[in-house]
Legacy VTK file of the C-alpha trace (Angstrom):
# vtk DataFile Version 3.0
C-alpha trace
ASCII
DATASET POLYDATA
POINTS 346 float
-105.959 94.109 -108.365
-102.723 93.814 -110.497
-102.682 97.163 -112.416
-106.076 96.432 -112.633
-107.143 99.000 -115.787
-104.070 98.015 -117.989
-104.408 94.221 -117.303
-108.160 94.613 -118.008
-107.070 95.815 -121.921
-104.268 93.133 -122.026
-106.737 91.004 -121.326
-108.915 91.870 -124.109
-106.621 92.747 -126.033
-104.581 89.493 -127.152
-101.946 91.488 -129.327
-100.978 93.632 -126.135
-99.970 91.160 -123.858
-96.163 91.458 -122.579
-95.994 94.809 -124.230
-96.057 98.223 -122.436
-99.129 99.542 -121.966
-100.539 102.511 -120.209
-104.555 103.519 -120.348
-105.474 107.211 -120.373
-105.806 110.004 -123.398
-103.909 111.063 -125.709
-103.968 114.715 -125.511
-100.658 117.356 -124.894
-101.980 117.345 -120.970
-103.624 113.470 -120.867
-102.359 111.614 -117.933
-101.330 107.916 -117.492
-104.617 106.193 -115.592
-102.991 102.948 -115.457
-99.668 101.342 -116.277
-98.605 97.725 -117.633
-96.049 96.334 -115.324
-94.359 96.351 -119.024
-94.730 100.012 -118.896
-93.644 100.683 -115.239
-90.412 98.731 -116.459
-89.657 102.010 -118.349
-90.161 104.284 -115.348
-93.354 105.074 -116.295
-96.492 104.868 -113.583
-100.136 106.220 -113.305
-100.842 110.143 -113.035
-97.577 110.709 -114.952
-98.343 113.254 -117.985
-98.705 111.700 -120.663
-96.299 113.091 -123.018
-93.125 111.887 -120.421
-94.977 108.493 -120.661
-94.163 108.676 -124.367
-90.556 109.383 -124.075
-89.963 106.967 -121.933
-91.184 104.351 -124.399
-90.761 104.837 -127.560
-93.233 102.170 -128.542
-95.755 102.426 -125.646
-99.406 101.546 -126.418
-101.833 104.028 -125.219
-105.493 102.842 -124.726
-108.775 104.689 -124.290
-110.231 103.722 -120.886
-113.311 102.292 -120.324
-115.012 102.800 -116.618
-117.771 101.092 -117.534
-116.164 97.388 -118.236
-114.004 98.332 -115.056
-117.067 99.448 -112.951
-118.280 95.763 -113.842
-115.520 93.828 -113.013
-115.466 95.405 -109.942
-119.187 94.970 -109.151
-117.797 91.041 -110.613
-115.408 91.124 -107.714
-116.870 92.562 -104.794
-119.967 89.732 -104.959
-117.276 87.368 -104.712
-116.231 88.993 -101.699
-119.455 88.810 -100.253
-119.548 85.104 -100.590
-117.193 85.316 -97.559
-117.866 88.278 -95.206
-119.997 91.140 -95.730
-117.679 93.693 -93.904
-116.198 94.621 -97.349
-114.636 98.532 -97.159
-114.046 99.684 -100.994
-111.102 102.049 -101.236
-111.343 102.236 -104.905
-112.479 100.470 -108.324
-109.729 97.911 -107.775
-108.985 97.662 -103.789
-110.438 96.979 -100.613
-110.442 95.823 -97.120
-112.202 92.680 -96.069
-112.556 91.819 -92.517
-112.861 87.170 -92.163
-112.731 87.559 -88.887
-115.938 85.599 -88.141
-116.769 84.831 -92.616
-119.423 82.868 -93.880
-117.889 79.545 -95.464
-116.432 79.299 -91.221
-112.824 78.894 -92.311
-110.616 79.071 -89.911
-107.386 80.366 -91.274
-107.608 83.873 -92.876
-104.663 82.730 -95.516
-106.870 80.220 -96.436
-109.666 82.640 -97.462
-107.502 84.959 -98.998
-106.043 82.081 -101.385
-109.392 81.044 -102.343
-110.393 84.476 -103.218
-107.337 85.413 -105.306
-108.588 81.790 -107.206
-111.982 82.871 -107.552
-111.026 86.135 -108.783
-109.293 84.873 -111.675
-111.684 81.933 -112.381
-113.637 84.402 -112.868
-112.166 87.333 -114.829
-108.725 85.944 -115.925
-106.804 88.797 -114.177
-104.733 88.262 -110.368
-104.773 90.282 -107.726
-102.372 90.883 -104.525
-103.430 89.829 -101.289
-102.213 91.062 -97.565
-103.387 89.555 -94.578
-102.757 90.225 -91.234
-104.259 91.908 -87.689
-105.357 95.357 -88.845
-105.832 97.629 -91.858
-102.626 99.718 -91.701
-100.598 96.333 -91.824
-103.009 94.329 -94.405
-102.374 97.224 -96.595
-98.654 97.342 -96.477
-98.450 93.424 -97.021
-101.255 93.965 -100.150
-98.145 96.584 -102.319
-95.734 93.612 -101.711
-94.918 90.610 -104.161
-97.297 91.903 -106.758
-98.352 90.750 -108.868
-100.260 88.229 -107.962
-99.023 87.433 -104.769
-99.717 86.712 -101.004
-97.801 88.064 -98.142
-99.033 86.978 -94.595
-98.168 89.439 -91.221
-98.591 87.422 -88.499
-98.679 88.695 -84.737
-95.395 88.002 -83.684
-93.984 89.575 -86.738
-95.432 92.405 -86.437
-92.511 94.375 -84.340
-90.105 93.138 -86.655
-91.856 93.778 -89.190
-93.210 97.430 -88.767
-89.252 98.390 -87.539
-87.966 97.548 -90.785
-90.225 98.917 -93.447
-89.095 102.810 -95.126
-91.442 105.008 -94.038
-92.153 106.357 -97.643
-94.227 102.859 -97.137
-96.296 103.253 -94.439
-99.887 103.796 -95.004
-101.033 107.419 -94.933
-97.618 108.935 -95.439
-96.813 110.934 -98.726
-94.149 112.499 -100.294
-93.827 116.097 -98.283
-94.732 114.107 -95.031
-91.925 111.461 -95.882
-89.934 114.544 -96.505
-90.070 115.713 -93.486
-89.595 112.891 -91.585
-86.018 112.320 -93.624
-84.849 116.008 -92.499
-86.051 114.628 -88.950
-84.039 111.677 -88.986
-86.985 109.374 -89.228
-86.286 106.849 -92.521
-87.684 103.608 -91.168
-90.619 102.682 -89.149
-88.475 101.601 -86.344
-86.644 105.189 -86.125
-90.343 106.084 -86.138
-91.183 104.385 -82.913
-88.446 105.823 -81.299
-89.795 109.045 -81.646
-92.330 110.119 -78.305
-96.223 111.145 -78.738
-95.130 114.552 -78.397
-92.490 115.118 -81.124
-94.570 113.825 -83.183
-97.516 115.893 -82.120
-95.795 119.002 -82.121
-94.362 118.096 -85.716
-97.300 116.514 -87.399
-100.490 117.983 -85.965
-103.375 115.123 -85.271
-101.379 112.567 -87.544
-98.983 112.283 -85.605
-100.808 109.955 -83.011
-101.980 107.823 -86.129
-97.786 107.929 -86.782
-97.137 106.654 -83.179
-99.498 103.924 -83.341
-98.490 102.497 -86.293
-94.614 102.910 -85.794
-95.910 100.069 -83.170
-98.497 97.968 -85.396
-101.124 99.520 -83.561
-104.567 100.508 -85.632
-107.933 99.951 -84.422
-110.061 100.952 -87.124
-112.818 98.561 -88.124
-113.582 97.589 -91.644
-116.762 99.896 -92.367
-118.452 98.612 -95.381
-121.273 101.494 -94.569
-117.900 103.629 -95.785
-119.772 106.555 -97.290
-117.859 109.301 -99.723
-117.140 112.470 -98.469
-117.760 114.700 -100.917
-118.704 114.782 -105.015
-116.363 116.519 -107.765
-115.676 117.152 -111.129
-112.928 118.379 -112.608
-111.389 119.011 -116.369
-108.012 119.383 -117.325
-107.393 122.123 -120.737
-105.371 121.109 -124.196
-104.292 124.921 -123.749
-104.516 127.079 -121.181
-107.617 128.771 -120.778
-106.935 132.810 -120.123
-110.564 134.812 -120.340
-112.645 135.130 -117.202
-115.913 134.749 -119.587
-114.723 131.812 -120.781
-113.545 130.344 -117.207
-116.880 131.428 -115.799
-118.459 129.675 -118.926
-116.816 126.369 -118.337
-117.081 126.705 -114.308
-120.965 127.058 -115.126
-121.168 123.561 -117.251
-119.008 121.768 -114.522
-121.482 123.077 -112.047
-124.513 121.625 -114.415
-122.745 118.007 -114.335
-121.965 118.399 -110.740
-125.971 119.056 -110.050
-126.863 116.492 -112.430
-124.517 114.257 -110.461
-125.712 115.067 -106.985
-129.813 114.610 -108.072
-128.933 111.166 -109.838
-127.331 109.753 -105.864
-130.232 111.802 -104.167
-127.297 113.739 -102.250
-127.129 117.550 -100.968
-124.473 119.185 -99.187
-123.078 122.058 -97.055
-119.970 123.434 -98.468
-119.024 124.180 -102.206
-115.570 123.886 -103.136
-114.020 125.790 -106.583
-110.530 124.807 -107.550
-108.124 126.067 -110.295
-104.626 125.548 -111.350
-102.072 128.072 -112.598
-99.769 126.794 -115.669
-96.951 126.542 -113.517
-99.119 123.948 -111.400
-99.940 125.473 -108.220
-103.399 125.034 -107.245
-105.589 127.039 -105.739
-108.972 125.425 -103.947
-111.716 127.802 -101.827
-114.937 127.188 -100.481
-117.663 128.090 -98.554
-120.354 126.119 -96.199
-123.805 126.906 -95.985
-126.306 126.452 -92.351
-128.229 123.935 -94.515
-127.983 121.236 -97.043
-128.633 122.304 -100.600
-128.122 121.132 -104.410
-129.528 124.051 -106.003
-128.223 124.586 -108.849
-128.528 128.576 -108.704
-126.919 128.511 -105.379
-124.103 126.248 -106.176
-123.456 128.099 -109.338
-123.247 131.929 -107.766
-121.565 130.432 -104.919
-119.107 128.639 -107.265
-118.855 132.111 -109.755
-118.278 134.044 -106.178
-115.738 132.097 -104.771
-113.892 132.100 -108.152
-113.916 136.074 -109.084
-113.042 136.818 -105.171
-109.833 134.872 -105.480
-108.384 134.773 -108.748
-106.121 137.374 -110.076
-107.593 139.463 -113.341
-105.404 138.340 -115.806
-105.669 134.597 -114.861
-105.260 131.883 -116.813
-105.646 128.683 -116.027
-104.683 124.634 -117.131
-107.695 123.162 -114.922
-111.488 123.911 -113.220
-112.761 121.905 -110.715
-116.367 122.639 -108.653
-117.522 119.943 -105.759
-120.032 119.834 -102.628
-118.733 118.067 -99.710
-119.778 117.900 -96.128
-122.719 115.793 -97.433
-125.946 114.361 -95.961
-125.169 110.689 -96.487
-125.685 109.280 -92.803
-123.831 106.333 -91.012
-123.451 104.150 -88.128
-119.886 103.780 -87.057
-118.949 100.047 -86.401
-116.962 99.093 -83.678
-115.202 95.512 -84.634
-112.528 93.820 -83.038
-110.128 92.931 -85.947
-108.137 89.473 -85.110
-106.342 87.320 -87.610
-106.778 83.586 -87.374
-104.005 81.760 -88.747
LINES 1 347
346 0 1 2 3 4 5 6 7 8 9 10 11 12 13 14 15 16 17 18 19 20 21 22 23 24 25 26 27 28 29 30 31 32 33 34 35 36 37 38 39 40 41 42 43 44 45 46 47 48 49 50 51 52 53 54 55 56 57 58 59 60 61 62 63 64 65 66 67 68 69 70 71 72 73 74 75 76 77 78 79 80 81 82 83 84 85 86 87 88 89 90 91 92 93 94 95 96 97 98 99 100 101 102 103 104 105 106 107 108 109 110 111 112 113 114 115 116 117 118 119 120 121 122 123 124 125 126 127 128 129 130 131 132 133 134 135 136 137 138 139 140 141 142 143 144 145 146 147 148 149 150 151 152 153 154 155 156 157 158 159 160 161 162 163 164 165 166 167 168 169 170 171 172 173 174 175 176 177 178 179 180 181 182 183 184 185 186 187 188 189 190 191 192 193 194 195 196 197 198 199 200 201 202 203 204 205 206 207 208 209 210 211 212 213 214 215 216 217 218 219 220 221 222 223 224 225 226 227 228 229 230 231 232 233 234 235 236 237 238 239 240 241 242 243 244 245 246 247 248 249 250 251 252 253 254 255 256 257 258 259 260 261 262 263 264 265 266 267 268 269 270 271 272 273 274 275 276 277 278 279 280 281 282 283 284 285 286 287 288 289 290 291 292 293 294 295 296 297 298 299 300 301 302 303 304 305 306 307 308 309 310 311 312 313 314 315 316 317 318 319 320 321 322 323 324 325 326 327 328 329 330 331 332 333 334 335 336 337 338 339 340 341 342 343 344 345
């Protein structure tokens, strides 16, 4: 989707249309959630504090969000999805993978499905979407960030060489900031200098990625689309106006995160093994420890010792601290791994 929560409140919101508009709070430490493509005109993009946001753009509009009217626009979307192919992988609220390999309605051309889709989608909700479509989910992805909004952008086979050679590597799939980094000071800056680069420097630089990194320097990616794609682990988190510098208080606040976590967990009829406690130090380094258990639990005495533990063992006395975070991961959600051969009829 096309900055999916700000084109949501443009949408019902008349008087904000063309205007910059970012969705998130309004607090000294809020963050930007979402940005108009009015907004990112300015510089200004999602997870950006809020207060840069603001002078950026003098007149920006800020709006509350609401997860619940996105939750059901996404619900919205995804059924249309299914009228197609149910091999639907979510990746978010506002993205996901689709495999029309063998689809429902027996079209024949992938483009074809992918046009009717983006139609249907806005039939339906009055916002557009970005479409990629090509032979596997590294390059569908790629083609989905380009000509937005609302556009289409096809990979085909041949192209793929060509293609892949050509595009920064800052762009690739799976490859952030530090790693992009690092490639730069190696020499690597597009995928082409990429697949110049043998198994083993990349190996011996990039640990297990870099075999993902040699594959798909060549357009190579044989993951299937698993719409039985289960999340790994369940969080919650909260971000403080002013810094918050008493261990009673921290421990009084970790304890209430833990409640909502527990509450969380019993509401999805999930357990886990390993409970994870994370903080961050004003000058934003963060700090995240855990520790696994034999057995699957969602006790909420254990998790909350565990979670009280981890924190006093590790933190320095005279902490203080901008954000708590408690989660279980390394949950008890089972699945059955799909093995689908992706092809792209065109």
């Amino acid at each position: 989707m096309d900055a999916f929560f700000a084109s949501v409140e443009q949408r019902d919101h008349p008087e904000w249309r063309g205007k910059p508009l970012v969705v998130g709070g309004e607090g000294k430490r809020s963050v930007v959630a979402a940005a108009s493509y009015e907004a990112r005109a300015f510089g200004i993009h999602s997870a950006m504090p809020m207060a840069v946001a603001r002078k950026r753009c003098r007149d920006l509009i800020i709006a509350p969000h609401r997860f619940s009217e996105y939750k059901q626009i996404s619900k919205l979307i995804r059924g249309l999805f299914e009228e197609y192919t149910d091999l639907v992988e979510p990746l978010s609220l506002d993205e996901a993978f689709l495999d029309v390999t063998k689809n429902k309605q027996a079209k024949k051309s992938a483009i074809a499905i992918a046009r009717d889709i983006k139609r249907m989608i806005y039939g339906k909700t009055e916002l557009t979407c970005t479409a990629g479509v090509s032979v596997n989910k590294f390059l569908a992805k790629i083609a989905s960030g380009m000509n937005k909004p609302d556009g289409l952008t096809v990979i085909m086979p041949e192209e793929v060489e060509n293609f892949v050679a050509q595009i920064p590597i800052e762009k690739f799939y799976g490859i952030g900031k530090v790693t992009a980094d690092k490639m730069k000071a190696l020499g690597i800056f597009t995928g082409g200098d990429l697949r110049e680069r043998p198994l083993v420097f990349l190996t011996d630089n990039f640990g297990k990625a870099g075999k993902y990194f040699f594959d798909a320097s060549r357009g190579i990616d044989n993951r299937p689309v698993d719409p039985t794609r289960i999340r790994k682990s369940v969080s919650i988190e909260r971000t403080f106006e002013e810094d918050v510098t008493t261990i009673d208080k921290i421990k009084e606040i970790l304890i209430r995160l833990v409640k909502s976590l527990v509450e969380s967990l019993e509401r999805m009829d999930i357990r886990g093994r390993t409970v994870v406690v994370k903080w961050r130090y004003p000058d934003f380094r963060t700090v995240t420890r855990s520790r696994s258990f034999s057995n699957f639990t969602r006790d909420y005495d254990v998790i909350r010792q565990t979670t009280l533990d981890l924190f006093v063992a590790n933190a320095p006395e005279d902490i203080a601290v901008r954000l708590l975070g408690v989660g279980l991961s390394n949950l008890d959600t089972e699945f059955d791994e799909l093995q689908l051969e992706l092809t792209l009829d065109s």
